[in-house]
Each structure stands twice: as C-alpha cells, then as structure tokens.
C-alpha positions as CSV (number, residue, x, y, z in Angstrom):
1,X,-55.0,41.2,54.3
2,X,-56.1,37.6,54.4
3,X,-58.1,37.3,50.8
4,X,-60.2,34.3,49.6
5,X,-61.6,34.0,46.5
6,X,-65.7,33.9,46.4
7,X,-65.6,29.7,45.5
8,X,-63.6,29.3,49.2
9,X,-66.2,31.5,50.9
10,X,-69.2,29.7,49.5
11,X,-67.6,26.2,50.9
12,X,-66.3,27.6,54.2
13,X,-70.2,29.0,54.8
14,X,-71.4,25.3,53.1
15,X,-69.8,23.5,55.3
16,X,-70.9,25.8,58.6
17,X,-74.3,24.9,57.5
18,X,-74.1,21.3,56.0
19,X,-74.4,17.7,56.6
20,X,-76.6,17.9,59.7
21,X,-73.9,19.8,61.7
22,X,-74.7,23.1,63.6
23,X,-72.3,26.1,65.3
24,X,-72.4,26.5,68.7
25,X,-72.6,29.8,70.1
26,X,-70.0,30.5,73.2
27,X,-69.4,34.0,72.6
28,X,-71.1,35.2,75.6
29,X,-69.4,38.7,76.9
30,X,-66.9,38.8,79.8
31,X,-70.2,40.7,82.0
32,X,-72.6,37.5,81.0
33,X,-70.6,34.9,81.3
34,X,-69.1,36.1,84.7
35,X,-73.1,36.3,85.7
36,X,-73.9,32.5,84.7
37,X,-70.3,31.3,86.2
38,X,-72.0,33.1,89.3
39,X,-75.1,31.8,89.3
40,X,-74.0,28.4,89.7
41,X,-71.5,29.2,92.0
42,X,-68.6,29.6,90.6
43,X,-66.3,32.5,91.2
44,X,-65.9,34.8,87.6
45,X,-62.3,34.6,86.6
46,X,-60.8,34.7,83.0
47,X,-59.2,31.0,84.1
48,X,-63.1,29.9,85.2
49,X,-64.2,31.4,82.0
50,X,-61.3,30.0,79.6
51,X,-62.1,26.5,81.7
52,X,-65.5,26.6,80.9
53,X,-64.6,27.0,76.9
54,X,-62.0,24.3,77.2
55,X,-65.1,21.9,78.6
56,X,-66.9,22.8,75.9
57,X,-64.8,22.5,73.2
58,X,-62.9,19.8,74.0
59,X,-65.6,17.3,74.2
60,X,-65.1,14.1,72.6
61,X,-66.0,13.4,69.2
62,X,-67.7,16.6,69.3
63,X,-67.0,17.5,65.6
64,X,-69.6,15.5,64.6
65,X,-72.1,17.2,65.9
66,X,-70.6,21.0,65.8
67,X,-69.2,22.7,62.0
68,X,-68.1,25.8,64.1
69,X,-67.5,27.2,67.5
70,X,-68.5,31.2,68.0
71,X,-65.7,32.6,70.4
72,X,-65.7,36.1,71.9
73,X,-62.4,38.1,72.1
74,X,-61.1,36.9,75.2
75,X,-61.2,33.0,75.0
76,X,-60.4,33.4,71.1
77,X,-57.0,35.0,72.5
78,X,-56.9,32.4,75.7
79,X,-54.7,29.1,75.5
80,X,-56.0,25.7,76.9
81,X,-54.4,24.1,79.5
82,X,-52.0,22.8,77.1
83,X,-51.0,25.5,75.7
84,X,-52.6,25.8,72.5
85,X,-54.6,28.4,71.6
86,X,-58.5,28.2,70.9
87,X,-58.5,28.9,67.3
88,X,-55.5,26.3,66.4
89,X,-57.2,23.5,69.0
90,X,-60.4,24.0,67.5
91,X,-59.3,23.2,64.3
92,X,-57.4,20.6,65.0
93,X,-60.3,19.1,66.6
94,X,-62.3,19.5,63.3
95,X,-64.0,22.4,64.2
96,X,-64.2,25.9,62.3
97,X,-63.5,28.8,64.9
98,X,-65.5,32.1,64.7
99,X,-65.6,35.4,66.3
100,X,-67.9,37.7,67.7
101,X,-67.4,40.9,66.3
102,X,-69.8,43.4,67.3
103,X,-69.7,45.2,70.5
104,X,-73.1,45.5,72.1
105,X,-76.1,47.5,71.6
106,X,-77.4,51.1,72.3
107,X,-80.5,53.4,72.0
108,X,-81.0,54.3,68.5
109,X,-82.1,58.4,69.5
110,X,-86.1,59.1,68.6
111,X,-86.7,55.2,67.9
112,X,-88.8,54.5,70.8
113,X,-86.4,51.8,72.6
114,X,-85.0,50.3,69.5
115,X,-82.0,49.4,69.5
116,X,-78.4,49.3,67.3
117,X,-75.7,47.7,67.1
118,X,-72.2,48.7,67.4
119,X,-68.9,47.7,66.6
120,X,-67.8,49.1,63.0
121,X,-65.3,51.7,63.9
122,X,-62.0,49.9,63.7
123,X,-63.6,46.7,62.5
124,X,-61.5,46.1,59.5
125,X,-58.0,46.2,61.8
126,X,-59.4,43.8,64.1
127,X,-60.7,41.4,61.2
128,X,-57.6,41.3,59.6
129,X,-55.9,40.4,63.3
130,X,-58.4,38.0,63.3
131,X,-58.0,36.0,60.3
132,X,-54.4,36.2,61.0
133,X,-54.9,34.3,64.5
134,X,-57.0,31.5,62.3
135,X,-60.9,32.7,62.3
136,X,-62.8,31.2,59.1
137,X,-66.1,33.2,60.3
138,X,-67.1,35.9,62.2
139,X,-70.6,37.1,63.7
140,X,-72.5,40.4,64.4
141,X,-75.9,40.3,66.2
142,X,-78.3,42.6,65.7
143,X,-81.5,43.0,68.4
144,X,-85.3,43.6,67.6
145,X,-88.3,43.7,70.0
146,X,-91.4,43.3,68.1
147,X,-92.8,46.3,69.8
148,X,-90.1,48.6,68.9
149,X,-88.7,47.4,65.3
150,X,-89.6,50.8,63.4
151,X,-88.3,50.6,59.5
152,X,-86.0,53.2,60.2
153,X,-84.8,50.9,63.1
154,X,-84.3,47.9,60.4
155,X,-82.2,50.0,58.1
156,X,-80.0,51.0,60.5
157,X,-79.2,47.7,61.9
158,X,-79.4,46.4,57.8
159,X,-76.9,48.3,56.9
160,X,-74.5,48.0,60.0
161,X,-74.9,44.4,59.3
162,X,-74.2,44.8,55.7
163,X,-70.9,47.1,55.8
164,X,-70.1,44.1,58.7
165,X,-70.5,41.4,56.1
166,X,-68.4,43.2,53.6
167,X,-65.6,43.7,55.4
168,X,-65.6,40.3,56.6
169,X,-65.4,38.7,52.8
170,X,-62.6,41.2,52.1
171,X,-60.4,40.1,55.0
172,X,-61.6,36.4,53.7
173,X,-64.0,35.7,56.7
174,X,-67.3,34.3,56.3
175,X,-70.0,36.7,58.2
176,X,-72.8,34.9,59.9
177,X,-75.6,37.8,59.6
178,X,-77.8,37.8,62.8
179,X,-81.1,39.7,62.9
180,X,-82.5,38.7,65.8
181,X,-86.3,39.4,66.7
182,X,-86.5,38.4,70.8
183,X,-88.6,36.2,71.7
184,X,-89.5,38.2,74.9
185,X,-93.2,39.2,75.5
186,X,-96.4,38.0,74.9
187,X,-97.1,39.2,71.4
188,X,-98.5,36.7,69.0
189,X,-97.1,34.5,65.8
190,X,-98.9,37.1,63.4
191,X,-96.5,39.7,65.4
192,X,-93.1,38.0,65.1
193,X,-93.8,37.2,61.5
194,X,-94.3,40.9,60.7
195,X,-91.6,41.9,63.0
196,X,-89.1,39.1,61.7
197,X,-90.2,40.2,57.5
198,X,-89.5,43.8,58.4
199,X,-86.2,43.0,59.8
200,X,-85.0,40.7,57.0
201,X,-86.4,42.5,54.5
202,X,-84.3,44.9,55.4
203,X,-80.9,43.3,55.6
204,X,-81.2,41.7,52.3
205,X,-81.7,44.9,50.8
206,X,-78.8,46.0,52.7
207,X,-76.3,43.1,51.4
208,X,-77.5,42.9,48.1
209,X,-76.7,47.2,48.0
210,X,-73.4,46.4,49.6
211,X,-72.1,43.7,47.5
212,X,-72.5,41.2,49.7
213,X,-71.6,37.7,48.1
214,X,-74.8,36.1,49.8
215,X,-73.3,32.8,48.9
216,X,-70.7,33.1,51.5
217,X,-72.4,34.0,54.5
218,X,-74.6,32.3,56.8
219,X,-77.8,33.7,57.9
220,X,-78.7,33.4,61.8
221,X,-82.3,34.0,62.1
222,X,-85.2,33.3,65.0
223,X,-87.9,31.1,64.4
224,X,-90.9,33.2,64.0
225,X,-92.8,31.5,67.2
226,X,-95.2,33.6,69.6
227,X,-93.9,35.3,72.6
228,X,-92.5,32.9,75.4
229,X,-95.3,34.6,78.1
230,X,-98.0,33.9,74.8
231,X,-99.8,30.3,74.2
232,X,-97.5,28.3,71.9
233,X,-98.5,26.8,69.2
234,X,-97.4,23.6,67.5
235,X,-94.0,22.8,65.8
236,X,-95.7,22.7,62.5
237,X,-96.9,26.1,62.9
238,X,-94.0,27.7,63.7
239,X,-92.2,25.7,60.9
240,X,-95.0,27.0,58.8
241,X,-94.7,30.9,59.8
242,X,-91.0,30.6,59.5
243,X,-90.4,29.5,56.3
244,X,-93.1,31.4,54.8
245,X,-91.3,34.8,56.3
246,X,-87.8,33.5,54.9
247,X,-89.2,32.1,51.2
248,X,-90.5,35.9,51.1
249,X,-86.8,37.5,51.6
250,X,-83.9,35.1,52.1
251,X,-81.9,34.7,48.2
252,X,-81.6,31.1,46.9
253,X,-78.5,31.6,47.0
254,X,-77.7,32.6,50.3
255,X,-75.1,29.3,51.5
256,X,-77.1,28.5,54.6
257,X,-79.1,29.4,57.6
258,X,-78.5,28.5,61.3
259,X,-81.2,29.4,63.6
260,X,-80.8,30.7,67.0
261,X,-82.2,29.6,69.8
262,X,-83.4,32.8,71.8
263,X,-84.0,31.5,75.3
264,X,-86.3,28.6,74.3
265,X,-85.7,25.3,75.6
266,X,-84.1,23.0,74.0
267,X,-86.9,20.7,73.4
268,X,-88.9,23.0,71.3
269,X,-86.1,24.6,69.2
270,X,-85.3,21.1,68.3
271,X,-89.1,20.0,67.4
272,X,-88.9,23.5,65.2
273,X,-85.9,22.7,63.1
274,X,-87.4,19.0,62.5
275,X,-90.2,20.9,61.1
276,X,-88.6,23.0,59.1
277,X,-85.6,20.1,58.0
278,X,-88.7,18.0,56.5
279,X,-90.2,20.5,54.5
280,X,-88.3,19.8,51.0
281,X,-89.2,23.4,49.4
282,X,-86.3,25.0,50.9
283,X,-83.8,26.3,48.8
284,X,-80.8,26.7,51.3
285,X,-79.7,24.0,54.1
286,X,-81.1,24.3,57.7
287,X,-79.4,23.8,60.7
288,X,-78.7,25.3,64.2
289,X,-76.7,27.9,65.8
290,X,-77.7,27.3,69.7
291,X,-76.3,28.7,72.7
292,X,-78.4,28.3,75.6
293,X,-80.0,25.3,74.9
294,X,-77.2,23.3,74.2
295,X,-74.7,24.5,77.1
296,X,-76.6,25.5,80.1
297,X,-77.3,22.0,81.0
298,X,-73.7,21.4,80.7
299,X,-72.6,24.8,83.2
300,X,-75.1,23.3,85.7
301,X,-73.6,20.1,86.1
302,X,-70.2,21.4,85.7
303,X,-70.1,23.8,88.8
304,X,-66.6,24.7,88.6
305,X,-65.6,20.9,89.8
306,X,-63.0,19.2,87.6
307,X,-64.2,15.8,88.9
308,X,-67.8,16.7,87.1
309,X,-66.3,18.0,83.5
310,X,-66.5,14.6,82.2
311,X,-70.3,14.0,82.9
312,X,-71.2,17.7,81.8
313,X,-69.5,17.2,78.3
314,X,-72.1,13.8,78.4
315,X,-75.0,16.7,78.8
316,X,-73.5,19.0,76.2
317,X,-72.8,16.1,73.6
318,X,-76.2,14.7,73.9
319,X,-77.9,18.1,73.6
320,X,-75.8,18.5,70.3
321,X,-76.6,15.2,69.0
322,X,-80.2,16.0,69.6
323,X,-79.9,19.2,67.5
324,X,-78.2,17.7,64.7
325,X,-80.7,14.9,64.3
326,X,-83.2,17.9,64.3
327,X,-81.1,19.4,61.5
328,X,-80.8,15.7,59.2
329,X,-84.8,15.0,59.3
C-alpha cells in the first residue's frame, strides 16, 4: 500500500487547484467516448480512443494551463505512440494523472428516479493498483437532478462518496469529491441552490464522519445556475448563488474546489469562474475541472485526420488558456 503522510496530500490537492491551473476531465467511458468518436465520424476503436487522449495530452506547453489530467481505466492502462504509458507521459509532461474510479450509476429502489453511484466493492485493490501504476488523484462522480434529490438520496451518494475518499487517502491518493446537481431542465436558480445545499450538505457530513482529511481532497461542484431550457441569468448571479451555497457547507479547510462544467458552453462557465475568482471572501482556491467545454471543439476539428491534430490542440490550448485566465481574476 502506497501511504502519504496528510502534509503530501494537502500539497498534491494544492497544487490540483492552485496558481490559476485547472484538471481537465477525459475520463469519458469506453460507451461515450465511442458515441462522440462516432459522431464526428470517426470509427470507435481503443487505438481512436487512446489517439484522441494522446492529442489531448500531448499538447504543447499544455502544463501551464492544466495541474491534472482525469483518465478512465482504459487510456490510464494504454501507451502512446511511443511507448510510454499515460500516467509516466503525463508526468513527465508536468501534469498530475488521475483516475476515474467509480463505475456508473443506478436506480436507488423507492427514490423516485434518484440515482447512486457505484463502484466500492473491490475499490481498495484497484486503488492500490492504481497508485502503483503512478495516479496522484482519483475521482468519483455522484449524479443529482433537482427534481429527484430526496435526503435519503444525498446520504447515500454522501456516504459512497465518503468511504471513496477514505480509501483513496489510505492508498495515498488524493480524492476529487464530485456531487454533481445536472444542469438539465428548466428549473430555476432558487431550485439548484436548494438542490446543490442538500447535496453538499450531505457529503460534508459524510467526510467529516468518515475521517476524511478535507485538506487533501478537491471538491468538484456545479455552479448553482438555472436550468439550461430556463432564462439565464447573469455571471454575477450565479457567482452570487454559488458561493453563498458553498460558504454555507464547504470547510475552510477543504484544499480546493474545481468546478465542473455540466454541458454549458464554454463561454459562460468561464464568465462564472471570473465571478467567483474576484470575489476575495473565499476561503479555498477556485479553479476548473472542465470536460466538454474545453475538448469538444478540439474532437470536431480533429476528425480522426492526423494532418488536423496540430490545429485541434490550437482549439484545446486556447479553450484552456481561457479557463485559466478565468481561474487568476
């Protein structure tokens, strides 16, 4: 078992989190990547997959816009074209690499369509496999709909995420705790607010009853924004709502948080971190965690054609750059 003591946690999640770099989220699953490969025409393979991640991370210079790179099981166990494997290339490119841990989500029975995650049985064996093979964090997603979050439903998914957490710092892997509230619907800010409070009240009560050492592990929340069928509001709102739902529940001392970017575009999850950057109250460091908005840009212009990697690592490097500036103000 890979042990690190509770100061090399707290800088490992610090430095996930700090100096206006963010993580960028390629764990997509073997069915969802295959689906986006296919949408833009590209035939799904485990080679058009792996050379998709090798685009991506491989980037120039892009360590200084990116702390950490979320890989799911296959890539993290793929080589590059060169032989090396993700994990080793990744750091030696500057760039922590993580994990995806969990394993989907299903019905929780008489919940009403909530949803929980799984993953835990067997999760300390593959941990420890995983810090062997180089991981410094790992993450585990759990899924709310604001018309279905029940507070039994939160509890579950708290304490999933908590037992998650805790056998990540005992393999000496830094969680990145995810408790996502979709943005999906129409439903209002006053909605998500209550639906994202619920959910992280929740979880903290979950880590703090665990053990959790809150200063090693990254939060990975949504911004608290109305539903993307509902009227938006401004940047400054949703700043507003946001950091008046996390000030309620989120510990000083949790190391950092990295926000997700749920399916909005990358415009607006930028103009909400800015908001939230600027307001000095904060006790923790804010930064990004996007997926979507950073690399389907990049997939589009990609296509599968090695002559056109070049120009989409331009589109993925300047979407990066855009989210880190977000991050600095």
């Amino acid at each position: 078992m890979t042990t690190l003591t509770a100061t090399a946690l707290a800088d490992i999640a610090r430095q996930l989190t700090s100096g206006g770099r963010g993580i960028l989220a390629a764990d997509e699953s073997i069915k969802t990547m295959s689906s986006r490969l296919e949408q833009e025409g590209i035939a799904a393979s485990a080679t058009a997959r792996r050379d998709y991640r090798a685009l991506l991370l491989t980037a120039a210079d892009l360590s200084q816009c990116i702390s950490g790179i979320i890989l799911c099981d296959e890539t993290f166990g793929q080589d590059l074209a060169d032989g090396r494997p993700f994990p080793i290339a990744a750091r030696e490119l500057g760039i922590l690499p993580g994990i995806k841990v969990d394993t989907g989500t299903s019905p929780l029975p008489g919940q009403g369509g909530a949803l929980i995650t799984e993953g835990l049985d067997g999760l300390g064996a593959r941990l420890a496999s995983y810090a062997q093979r180089g991981a410094a964090f790992a993450k585990w997603r759990a899924v709310f709909d604001v018309h279905t979050i029940t507070p039994y439903s939160a509890r579950a998914n708290g304490q999933a995420l908590a037992r998650y957490a805790a056998l990540c710092q005992q393999h000496g892997i830094v969680p990145i705790v995810e408790p996502e509230v979709l943005c999906t619907g129409d439903h209002d800010l006053a909605a998500s607010a209550a639906a994202t409070s619920l959910a992280l009240g929740a979880v903290f009560e979950a880590l703090v009853d665990a053990g959790v050492q809150l200063s090693g592990i990254v939060l990975k929340p949504n911004f608290v924004t109305p539903g993307l069928d509902a009227s938006p509001v401004p940047a400054a709102e949703v700043a507003a709502a946001t950091f008046a739902v996390l000030n309620e529940h989120v510990p000083a001392e949790v190391a950092g948080i990295a926000f997700l970017s749920g399916g909005h575009p990358t415009a607006n999850v930028c103009a909400f971190l800015s908001a939230l950057a600027a307001d000095d109250r904060r006790p923790w460091p804010v930064t990004f965690s996007f997926g979507r908005a950073l690399v389907s840009a990049a997939l589009h212009t990609w296509a599968g054609s090695p002559a056109e990697v070049t120009a989409a690592q331009g589109v993925l490097l300047d979407n990066c750059a855009a989210a880190a500036q977000a991050a600095a103000e």
